[in-house]
gemmi code that builds the backbone of each chain (N, CA, C; Angstrom):
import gemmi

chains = {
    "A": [
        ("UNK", (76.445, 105.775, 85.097), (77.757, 105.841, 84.406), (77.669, 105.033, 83.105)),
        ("UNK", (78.250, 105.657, 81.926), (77.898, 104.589, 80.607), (79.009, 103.943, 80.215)),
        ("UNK", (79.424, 103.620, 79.296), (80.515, 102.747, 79.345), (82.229, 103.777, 78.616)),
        ("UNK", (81.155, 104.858, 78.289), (82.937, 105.290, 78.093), (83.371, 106.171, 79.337)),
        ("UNK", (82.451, 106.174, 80.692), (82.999, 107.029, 81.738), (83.616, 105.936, 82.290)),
        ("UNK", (83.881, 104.303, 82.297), (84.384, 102.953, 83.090), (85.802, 103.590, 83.174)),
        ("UNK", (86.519, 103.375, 84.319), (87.788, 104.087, 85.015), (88.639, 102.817, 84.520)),
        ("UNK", (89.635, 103.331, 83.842), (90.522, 101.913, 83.910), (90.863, 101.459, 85.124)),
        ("UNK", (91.363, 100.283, 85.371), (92.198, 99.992, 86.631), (93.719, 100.477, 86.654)),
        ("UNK", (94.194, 101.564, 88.267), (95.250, 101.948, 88.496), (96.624, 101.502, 88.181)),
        ("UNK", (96.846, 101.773, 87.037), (98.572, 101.091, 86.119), (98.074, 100.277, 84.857)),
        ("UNK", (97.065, 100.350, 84.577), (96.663, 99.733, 83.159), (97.370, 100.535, 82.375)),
        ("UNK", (97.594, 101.414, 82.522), (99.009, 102.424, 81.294), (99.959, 101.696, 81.436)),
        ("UNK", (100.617, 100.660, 82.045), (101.594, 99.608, 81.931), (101.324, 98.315, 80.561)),
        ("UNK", (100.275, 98.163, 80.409), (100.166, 97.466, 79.384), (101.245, 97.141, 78.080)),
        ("UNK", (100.998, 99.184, 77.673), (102.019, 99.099, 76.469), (103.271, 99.271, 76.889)),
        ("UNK", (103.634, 99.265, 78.262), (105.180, 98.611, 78.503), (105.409, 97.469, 78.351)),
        ("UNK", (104.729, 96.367, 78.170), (104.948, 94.968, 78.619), (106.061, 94.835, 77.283)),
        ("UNK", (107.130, 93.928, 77.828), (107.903, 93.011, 76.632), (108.899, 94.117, 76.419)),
        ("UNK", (108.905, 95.389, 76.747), (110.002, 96.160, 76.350), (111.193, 96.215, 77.403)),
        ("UNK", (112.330, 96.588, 77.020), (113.606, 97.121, 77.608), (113.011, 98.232, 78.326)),
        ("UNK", (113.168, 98.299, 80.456), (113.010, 99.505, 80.901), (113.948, 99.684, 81.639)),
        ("UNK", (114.081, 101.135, 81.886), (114.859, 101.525, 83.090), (113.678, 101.630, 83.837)),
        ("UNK", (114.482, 101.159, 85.292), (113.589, 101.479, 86.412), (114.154, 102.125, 87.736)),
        ("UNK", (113.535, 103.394, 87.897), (114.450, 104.096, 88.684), (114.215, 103.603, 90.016)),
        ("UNK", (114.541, 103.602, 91.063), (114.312, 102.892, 92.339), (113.999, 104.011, 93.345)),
        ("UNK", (113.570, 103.812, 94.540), (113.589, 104.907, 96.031), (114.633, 105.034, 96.377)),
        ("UNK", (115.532, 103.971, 96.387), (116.795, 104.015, 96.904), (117.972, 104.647, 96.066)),
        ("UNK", (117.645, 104.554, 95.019), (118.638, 105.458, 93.972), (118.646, 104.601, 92.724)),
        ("UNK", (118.533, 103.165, 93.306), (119.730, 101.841, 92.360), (118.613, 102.261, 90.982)),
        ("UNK", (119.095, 102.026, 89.964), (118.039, 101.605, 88.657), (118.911, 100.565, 88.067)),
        ("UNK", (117.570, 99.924, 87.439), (117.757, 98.620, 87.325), (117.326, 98.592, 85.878)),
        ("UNK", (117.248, 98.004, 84.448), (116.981, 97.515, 83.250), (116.903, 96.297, 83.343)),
        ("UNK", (115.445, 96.026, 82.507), (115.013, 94.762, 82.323), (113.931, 94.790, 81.365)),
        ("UNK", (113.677, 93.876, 80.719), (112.241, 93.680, 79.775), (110.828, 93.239, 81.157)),
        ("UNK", (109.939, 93.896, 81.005), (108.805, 93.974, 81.992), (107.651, 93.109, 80.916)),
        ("UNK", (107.612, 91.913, 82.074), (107.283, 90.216, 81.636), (105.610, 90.401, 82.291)),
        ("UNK", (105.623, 91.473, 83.528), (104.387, 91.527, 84.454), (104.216, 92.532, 85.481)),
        ("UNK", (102.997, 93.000, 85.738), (103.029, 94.060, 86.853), (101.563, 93.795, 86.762)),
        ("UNK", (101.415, 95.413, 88.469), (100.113, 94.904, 89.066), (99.685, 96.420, 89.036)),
        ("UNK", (98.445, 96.474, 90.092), (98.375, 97.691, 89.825), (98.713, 98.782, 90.703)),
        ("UNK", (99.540, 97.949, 91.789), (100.377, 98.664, 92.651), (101.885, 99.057, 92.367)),
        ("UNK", (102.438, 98.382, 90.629), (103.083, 98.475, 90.143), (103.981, 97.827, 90.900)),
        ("UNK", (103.627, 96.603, 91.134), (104.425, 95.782, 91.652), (104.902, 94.970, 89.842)),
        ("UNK", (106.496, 94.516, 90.280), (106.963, 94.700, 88.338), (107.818, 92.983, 88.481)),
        ("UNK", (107.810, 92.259, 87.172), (108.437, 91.289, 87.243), (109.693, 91.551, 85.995)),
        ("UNK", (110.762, 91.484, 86.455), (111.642, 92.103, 84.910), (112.734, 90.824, 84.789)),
        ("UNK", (112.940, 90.752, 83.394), (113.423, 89.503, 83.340), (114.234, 90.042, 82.648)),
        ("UNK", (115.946, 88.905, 82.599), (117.281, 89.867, 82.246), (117.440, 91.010, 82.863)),
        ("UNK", (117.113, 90.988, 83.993), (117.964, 92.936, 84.567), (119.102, 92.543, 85.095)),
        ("UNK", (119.319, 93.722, 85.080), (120.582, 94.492, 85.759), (120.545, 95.591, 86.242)),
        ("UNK", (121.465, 95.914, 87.391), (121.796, 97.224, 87.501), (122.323, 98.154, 86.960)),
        ("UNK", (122.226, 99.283, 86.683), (122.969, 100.150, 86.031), (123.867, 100.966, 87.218)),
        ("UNK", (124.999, 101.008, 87.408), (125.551, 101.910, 88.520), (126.220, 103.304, 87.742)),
        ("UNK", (125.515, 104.213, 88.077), (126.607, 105.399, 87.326), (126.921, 106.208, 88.473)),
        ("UNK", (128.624, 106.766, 88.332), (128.936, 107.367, 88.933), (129.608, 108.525, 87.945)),
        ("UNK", (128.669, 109.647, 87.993), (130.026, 110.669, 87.399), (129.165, 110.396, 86.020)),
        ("UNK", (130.494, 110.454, 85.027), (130.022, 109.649, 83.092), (130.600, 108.546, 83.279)),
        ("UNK", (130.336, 107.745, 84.507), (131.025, 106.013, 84.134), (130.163, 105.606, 85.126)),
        ("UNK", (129.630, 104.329, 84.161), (128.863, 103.302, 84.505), (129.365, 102.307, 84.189)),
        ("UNK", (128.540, 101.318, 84.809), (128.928, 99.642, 84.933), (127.281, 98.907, 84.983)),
        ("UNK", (127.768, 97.791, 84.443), (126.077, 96.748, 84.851), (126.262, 95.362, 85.542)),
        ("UNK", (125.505, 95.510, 85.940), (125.810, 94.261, 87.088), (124.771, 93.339, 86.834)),
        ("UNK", (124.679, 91.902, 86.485), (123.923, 91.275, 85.742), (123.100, 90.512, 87.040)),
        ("UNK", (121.997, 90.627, 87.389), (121.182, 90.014, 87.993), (120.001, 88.843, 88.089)),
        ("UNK", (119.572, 88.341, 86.891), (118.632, 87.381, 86.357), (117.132, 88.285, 86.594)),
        ("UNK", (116.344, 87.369, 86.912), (114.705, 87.812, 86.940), (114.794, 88.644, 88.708)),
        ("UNK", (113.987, 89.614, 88.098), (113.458, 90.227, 89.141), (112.049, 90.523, 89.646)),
        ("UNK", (111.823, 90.512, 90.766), (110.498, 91.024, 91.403), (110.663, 92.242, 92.199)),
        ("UNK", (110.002, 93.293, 91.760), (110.233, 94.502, 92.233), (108.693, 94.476, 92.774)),
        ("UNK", (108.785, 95.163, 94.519), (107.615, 95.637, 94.838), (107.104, 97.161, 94.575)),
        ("UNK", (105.901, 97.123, 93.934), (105.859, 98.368, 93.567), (106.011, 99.821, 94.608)),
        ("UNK", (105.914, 99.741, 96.315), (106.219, 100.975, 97.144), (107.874, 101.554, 96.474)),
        ("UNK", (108.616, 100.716, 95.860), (109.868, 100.832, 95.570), (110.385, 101.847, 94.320)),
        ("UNK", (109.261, 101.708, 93.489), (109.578, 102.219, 92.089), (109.059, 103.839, 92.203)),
        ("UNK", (110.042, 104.408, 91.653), (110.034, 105.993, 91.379), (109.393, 106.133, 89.724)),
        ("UNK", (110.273, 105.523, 89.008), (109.719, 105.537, 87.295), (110.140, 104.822, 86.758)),
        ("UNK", (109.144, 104.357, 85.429), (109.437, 103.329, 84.424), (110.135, 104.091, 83.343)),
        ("UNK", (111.341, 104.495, 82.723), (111.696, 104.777, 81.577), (111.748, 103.677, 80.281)),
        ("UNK", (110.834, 104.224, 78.791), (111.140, 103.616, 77.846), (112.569, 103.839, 77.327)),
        ("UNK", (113.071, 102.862, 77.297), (113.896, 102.838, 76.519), (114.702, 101.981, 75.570)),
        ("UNK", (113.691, 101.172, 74.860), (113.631, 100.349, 73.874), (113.891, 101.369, 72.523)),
        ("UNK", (114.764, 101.144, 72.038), (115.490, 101.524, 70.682), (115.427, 102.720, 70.881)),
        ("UNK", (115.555, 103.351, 72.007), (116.401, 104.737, 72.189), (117.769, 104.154, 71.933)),
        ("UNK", (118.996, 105.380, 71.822), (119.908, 105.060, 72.099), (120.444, 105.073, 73.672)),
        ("UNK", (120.816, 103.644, 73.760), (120.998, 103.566, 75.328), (122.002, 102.412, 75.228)),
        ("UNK", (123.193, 102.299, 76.016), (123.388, 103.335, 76.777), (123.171, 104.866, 76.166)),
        ("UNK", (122.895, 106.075, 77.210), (123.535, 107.250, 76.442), (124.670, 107.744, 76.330)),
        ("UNK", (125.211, 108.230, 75.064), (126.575, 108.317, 74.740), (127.333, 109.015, 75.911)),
        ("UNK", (126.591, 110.157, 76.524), (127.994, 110.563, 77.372), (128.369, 109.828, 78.550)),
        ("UNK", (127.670, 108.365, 79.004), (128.475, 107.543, 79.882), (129.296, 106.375, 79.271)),
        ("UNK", (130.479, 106.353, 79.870), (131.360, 105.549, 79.667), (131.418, 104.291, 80.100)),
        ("UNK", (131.654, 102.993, 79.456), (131.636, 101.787, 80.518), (132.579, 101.660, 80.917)),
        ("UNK", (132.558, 100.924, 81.990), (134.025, 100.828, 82.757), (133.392, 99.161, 83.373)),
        ("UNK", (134.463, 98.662, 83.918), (134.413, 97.556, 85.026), (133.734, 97.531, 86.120)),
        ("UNK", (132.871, 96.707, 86.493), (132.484, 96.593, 88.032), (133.269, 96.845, 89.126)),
        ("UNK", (134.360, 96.592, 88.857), (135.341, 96.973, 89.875), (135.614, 98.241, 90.044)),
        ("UNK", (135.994, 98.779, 88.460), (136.275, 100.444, 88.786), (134.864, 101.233, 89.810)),
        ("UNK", (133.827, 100.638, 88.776), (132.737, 101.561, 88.948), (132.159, 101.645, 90.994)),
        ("UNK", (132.641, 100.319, 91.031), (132.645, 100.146, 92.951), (133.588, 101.318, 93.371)),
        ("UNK", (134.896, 101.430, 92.808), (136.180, 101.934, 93.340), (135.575, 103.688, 93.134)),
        ("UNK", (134.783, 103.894, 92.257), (134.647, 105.383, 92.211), (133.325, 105.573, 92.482)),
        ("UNK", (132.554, 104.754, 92.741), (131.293, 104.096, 94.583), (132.258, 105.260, 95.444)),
        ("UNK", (132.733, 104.088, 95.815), (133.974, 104.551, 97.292), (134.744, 105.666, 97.352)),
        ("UNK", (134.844, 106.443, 95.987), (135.398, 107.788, 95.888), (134.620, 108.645, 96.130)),
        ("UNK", (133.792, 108.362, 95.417), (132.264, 108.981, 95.357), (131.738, 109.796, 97.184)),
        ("UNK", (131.880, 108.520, 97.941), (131.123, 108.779, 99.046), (132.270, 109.041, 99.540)),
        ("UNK", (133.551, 109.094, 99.769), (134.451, 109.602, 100.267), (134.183, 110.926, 100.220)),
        ("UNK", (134.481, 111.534, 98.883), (134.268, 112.883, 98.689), (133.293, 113.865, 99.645)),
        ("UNK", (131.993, 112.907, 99.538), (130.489, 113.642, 99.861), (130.628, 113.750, 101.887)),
        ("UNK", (131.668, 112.751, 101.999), (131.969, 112.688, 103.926), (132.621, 113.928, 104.102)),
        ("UNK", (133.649, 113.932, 103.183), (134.611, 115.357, 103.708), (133.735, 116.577, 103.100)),
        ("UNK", (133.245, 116.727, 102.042), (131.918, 117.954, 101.981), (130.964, 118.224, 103.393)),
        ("UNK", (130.504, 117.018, 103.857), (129.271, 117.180, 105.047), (130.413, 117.391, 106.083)),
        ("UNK", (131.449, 117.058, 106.703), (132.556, 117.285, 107.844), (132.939, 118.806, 107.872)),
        ("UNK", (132.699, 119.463, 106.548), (133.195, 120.765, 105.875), (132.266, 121.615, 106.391)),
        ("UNK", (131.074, 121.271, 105.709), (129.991, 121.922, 106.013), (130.066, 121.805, 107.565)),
        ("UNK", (129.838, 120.956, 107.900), (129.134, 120.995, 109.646), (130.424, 121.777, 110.566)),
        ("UNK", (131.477, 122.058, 110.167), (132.043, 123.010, 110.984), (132.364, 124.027, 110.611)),
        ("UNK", (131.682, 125.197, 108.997), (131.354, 126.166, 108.606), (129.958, 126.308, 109.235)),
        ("UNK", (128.951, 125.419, 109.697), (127.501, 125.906, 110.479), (127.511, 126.118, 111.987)),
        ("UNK", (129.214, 125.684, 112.761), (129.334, 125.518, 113.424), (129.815, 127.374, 113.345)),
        ("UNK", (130.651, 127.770, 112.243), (131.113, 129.104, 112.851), (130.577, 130.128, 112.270)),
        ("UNK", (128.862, 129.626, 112.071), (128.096, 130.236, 111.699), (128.636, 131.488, 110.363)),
        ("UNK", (129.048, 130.575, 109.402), (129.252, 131.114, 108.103), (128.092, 131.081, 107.213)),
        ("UNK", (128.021, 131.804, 106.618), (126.884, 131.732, 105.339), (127.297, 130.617, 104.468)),
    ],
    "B": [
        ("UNK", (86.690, 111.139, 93.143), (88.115, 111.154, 92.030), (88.200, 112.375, 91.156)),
        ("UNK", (87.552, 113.837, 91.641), (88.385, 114.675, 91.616), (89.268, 115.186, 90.549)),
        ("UNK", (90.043, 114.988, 91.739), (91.777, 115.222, 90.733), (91.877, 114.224, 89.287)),
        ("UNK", (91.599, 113.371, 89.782), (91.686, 112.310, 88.465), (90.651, 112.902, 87.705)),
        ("UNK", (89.272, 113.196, 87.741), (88.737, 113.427, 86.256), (89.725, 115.092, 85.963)),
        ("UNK", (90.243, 115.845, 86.916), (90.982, 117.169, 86.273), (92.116, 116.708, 85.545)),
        ("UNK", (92.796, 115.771, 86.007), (93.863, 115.455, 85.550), (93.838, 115.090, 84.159)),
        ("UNK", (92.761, 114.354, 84.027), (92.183, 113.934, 82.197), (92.103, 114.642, 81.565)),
        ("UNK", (91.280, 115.819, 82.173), (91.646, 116.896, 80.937), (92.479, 117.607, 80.638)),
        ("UNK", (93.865, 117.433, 81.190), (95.165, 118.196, 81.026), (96.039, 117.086, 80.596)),
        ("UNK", (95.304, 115.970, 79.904), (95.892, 115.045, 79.182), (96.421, 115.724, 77.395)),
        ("UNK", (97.524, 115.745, 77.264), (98.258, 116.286, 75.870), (98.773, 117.162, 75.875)),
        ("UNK", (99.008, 118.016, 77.623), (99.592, 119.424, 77.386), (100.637, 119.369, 78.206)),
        ("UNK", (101.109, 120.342, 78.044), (103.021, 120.092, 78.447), (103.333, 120.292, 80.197)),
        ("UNK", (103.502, 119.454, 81.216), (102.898, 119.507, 82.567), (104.926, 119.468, 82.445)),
        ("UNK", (105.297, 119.580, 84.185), (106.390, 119.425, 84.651), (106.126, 118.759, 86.143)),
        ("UNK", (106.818, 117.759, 85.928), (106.383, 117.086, 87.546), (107.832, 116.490, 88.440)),
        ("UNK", (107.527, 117.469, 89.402), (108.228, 117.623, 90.529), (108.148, 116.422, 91.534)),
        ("UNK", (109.359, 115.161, 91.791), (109.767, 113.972, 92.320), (110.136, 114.232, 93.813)),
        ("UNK", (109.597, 113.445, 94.523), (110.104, 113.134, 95.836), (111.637, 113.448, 96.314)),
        ("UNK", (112.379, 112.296, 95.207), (113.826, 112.705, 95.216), (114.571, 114.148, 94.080)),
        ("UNK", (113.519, 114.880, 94.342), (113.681, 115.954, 93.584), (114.253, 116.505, 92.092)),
        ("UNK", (114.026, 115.183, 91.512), (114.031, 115.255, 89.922), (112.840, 115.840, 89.455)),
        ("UNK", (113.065, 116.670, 88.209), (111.867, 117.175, 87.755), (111.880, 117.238, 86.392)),
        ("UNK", (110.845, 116.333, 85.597), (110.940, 115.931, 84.616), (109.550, 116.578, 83.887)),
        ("UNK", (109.892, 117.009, 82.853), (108.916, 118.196, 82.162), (108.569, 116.950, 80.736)),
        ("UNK", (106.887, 117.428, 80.554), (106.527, 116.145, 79.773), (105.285, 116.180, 78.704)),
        ("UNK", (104.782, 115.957, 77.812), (103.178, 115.904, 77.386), (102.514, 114.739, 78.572)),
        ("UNK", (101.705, 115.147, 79.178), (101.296, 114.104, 79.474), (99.918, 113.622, 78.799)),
        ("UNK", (100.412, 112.072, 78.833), (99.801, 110.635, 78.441), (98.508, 110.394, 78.754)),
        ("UNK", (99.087, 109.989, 79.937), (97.672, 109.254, 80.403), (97.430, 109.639, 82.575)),
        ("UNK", (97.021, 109.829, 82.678), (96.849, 108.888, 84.372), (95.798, 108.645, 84.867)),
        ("UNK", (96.032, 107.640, 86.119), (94.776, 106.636, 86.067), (94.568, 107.388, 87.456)),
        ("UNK", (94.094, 106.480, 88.821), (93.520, 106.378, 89.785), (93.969, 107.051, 91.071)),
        ("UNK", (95.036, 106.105, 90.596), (96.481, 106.430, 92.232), (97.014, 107.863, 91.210)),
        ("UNK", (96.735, 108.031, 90.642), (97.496, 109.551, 89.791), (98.864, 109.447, 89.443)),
        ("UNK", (99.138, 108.191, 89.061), (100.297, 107.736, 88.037), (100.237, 108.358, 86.569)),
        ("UNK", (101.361, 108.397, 86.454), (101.429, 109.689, 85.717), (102.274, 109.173, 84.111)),
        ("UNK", (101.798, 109.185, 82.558), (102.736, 108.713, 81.854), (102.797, 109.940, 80.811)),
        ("UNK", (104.232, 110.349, 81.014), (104.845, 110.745, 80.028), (105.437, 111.216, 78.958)),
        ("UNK", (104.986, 111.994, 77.628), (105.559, 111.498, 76.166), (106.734, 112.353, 76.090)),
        ("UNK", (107.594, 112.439, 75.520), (108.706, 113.435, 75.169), (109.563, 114.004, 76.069)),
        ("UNK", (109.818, 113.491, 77.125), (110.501, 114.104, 78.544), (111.629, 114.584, 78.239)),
        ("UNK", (111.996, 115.711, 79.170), (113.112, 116.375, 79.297), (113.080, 116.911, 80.846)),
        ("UNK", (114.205, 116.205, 81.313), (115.111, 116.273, 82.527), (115.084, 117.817, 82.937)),
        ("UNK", (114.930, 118.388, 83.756), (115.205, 119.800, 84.227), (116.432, 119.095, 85.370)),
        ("UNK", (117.394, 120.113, 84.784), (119.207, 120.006, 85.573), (119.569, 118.336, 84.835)),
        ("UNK", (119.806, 118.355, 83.964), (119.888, 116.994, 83.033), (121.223, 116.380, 83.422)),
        ("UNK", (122.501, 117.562, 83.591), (123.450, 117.028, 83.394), (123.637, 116.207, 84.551)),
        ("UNK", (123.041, 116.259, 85.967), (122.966, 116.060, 87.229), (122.205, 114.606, 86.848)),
        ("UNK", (121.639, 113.956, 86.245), (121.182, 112.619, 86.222), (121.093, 112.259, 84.123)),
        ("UNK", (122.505, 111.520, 84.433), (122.432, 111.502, 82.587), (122.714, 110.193, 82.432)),
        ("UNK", (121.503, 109.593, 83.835), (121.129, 108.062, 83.182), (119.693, 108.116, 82.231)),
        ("UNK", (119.309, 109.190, 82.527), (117.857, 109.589, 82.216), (118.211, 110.461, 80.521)),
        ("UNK", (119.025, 110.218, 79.855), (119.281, 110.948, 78.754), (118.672, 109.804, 77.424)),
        ("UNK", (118.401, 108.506, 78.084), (117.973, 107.693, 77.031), (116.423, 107.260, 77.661)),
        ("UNK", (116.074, 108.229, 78.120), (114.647, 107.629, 78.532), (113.826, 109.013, 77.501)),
        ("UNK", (112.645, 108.241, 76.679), (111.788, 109.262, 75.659), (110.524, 109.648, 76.922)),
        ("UNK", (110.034, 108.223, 77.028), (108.606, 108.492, 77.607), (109.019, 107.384, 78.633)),
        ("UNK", (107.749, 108.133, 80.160), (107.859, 107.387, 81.026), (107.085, 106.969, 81.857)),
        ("UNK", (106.547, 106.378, 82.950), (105.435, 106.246, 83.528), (105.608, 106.454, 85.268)),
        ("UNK", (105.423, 107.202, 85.928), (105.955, 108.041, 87.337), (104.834, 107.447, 88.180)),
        ("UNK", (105.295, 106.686, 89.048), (104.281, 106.344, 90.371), (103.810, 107.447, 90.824)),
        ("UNK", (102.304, 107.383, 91.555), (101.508, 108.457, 91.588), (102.459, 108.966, 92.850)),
        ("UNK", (102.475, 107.871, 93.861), (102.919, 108.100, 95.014), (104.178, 108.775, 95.344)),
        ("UNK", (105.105, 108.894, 94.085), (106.339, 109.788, 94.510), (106.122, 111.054, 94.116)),
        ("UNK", (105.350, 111.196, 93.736), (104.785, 112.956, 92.941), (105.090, 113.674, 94.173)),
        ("UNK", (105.597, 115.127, 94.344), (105.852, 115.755, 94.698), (104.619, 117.393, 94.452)),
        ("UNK", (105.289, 117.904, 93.287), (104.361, 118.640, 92.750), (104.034, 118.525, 91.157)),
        ("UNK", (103.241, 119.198, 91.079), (102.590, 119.174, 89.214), (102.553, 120.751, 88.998)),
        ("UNK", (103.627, 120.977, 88.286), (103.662, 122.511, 87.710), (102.937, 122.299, 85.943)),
        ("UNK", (101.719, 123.234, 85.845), (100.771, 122.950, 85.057), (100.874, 124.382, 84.430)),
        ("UNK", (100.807, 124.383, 82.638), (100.080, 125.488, 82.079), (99.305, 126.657, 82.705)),
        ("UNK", (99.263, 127.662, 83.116), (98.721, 128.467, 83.868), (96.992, 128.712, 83.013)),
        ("UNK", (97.042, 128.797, 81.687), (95.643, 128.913, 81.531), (94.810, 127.609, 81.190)),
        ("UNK", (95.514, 126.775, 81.767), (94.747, 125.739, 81.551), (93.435, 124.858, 82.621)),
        ("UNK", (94.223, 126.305, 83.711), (93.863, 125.713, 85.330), (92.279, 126.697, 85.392)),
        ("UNK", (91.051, 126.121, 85.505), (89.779, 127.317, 85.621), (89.035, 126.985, 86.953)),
        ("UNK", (89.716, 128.207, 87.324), (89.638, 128.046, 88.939), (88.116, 128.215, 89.683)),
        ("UNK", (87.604, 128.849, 88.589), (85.613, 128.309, 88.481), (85.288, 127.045, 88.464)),
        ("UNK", (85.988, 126.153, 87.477), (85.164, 125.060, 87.236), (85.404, 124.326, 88.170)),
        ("UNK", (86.857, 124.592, 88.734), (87.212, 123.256, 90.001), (86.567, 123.751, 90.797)),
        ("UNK", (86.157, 125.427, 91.599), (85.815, 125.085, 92.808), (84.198, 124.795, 92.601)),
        ("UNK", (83.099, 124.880, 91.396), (81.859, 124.410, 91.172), (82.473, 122.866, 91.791)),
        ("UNK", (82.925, 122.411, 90.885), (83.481, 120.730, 90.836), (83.722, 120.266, 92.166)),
        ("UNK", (84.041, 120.922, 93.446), (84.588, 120.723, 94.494), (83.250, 120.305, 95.205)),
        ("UNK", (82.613, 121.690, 94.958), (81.093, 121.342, 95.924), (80.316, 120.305, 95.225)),
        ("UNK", (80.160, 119.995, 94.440), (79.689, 119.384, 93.717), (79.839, 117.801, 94.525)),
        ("UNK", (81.127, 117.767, 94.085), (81.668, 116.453, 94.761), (81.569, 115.919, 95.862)),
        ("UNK", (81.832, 117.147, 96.704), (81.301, 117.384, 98.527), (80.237, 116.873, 98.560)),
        ("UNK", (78.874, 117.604, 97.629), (77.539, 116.868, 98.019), (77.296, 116.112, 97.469)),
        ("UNK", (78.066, 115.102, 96.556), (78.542, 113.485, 96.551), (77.053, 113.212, 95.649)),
        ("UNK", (76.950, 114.551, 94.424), (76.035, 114.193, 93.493), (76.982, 113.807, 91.875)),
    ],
}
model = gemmi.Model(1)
for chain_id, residues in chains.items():
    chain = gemmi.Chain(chain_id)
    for i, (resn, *xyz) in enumerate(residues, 1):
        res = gemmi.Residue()
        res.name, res.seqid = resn, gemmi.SeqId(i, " ")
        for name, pos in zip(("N", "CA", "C"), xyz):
            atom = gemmi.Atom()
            atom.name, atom.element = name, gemmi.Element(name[0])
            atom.pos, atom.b_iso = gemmi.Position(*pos), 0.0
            res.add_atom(atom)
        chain.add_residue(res)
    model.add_chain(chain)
structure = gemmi.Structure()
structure.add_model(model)
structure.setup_entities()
């Protein structure tokens, strides 16, 4: 093998993320923004200044968290978004409070959809 | 590593990659390494309006491990060279 076949190590494409503003999308849904201070090559991530971003709908909220350690089994994707425009214009900010309150609408809604559904499969409707 | 040296050479052409949680984000791709992490340039959201936290993201970098599928250029795929490449690999020359 000569030296331009040498394999980088797995997440060395993280490099030219370091020091920037990212979104980071999560397994669980949550994404989080932060400047990425460190990572590994399991993409395990250290982000400093994050927050959450909660969007529901076109309204979001941020929820201010300090330094984070994210294990990398967790992370779905790194979005750049250093001097994009971000937020993007079609979400609205709103309050932590609202943005909880339409959380709770949110999954309200999606209970009476699945309650809906499961007794249209029940009378075997298309 | 296979897939990874194929994957290199479909480095700069316009791939669409299909997410675990079933986002599918269409892209040039960048770079990917080992685990088949995947980066990025110019993305665009397929069903955008359905996730428009992702409307300020340009370029991105996708854990190998949530990949789902890789919808690829159709003539870019030479279904000679991979399966030479296959045996090849098999007899671990």
């Amino acid at each position: 093998m000569n030296l331009d076949d040498r394999v980088p190590p797995p997440g060395a494409a993280l490099v030219e993320d370091l020091d920037k503003r990212l979104l980071v999308q999560l397994r669980d849904g949550r994404k989080l923004i932060g400047t990425l201070r460190s990572f590994d090559q399991f993409a395990n991530l250290v982000l400093e200044g994050a927050v959450e971003r909660i969007v529901v709908g076109n309204l979001y909220a941020e929820d201010p968290l300090g330094l984070y350690v994210v294990r990398g089994e967790n992370v779905v994707l790194l979005g750049d978004i250093d001097g994009a425009d971000d937020p993007p214009a079609v979400l609205q900010k709103v309050s932590i409070q609202d943005i909880r309150q339409a959380q709770r609408a949110e999954k309200e809604q999606e209970k009476i959809k699945k309650s809906m559904k499961a007794r249209m499969d029940f009378l075997d409707f298309e | 590593m296979l897939f990874y040296s194929y994957f290199k050479t479909l480095v700069g052409k316009e791939v669409t990659v299909e997410l675990k949680n079933d986002l599918a984000i269409a892209g040039t791709l960048h770079s990917v390494d080992q685990y088949l992490n995947i980066k990025l340039y110019n993305i665009r959201v397929i069903n955008e309006q359905l996730y428009p936290h992702m409307k300020s993201v340009r370029n991105c970098f996708i854990r190998g491990s949530v990949v789902r599928y890789l919808q690829l250029p159709p003539n870019s795929v030479d279904v000679e060279l991979l399966h030479d490449a296959t045996r090849r690999e098999a007899r671990g020359s």
